[in-house]
N, C-alpha and C positions, 0 to 999 in steps of 0.2 A: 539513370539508375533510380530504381522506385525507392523509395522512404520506407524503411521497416515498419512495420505498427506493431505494435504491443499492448496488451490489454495485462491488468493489474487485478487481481484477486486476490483480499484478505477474507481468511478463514476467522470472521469474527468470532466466534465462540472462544478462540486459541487467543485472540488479542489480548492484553493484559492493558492496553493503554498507553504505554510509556512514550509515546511519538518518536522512538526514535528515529524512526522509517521516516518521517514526517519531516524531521532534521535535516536527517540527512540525504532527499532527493531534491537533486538539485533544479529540476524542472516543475518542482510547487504541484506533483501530481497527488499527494495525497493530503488528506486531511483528518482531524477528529471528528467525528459523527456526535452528533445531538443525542443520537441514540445511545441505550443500554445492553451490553450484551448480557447472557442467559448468568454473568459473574459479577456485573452490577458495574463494568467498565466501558468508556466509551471510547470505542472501539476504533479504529484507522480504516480510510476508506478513500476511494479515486472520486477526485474532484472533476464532476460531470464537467465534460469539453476538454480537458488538457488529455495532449498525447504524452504516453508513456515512450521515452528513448528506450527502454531496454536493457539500462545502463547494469538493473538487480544489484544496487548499491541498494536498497531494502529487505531483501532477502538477505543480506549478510550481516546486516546491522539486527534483524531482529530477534532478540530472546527467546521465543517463543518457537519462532519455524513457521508464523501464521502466514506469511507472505508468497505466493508463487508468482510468477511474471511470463505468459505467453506470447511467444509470436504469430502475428495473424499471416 
């Protein structure tokens, strides 16, 4: 049986920062960005190389609604 992929997409402009996403995935796929969004926040974002399970325990934690989670 193949391994699902999932690929992780933050609407940073929607980000407000609060990591909670960030907390609470349990496979370390996301991270804070260095970067600024367009609200002066630094924004949540997929840590290049780590696979996403799918699990969208960030999509429910977060405030905003910035987080979507497809599968490939």
């Amino acid at each position: 049986m193949a391994k699902k992929r999932c690929t992780v997409v933050v609407r940073k402009d929607f980000c407000k920062g609060c990591d909670l996403c960030i907390a609470y995935c349990k496979h370390g796929v996301l991270e804070s960005s260095e970067n600024l969004n367009a609200q002066g926040y630094h924004y949540a974002q997929h840590v290049e190389g780590k696979e996403c399970a799918g699990c969208m325990v960030c999509t429910l934690v977060c405030p905003e609604v910035a987080i979507e989670v497809f599968s490939e």
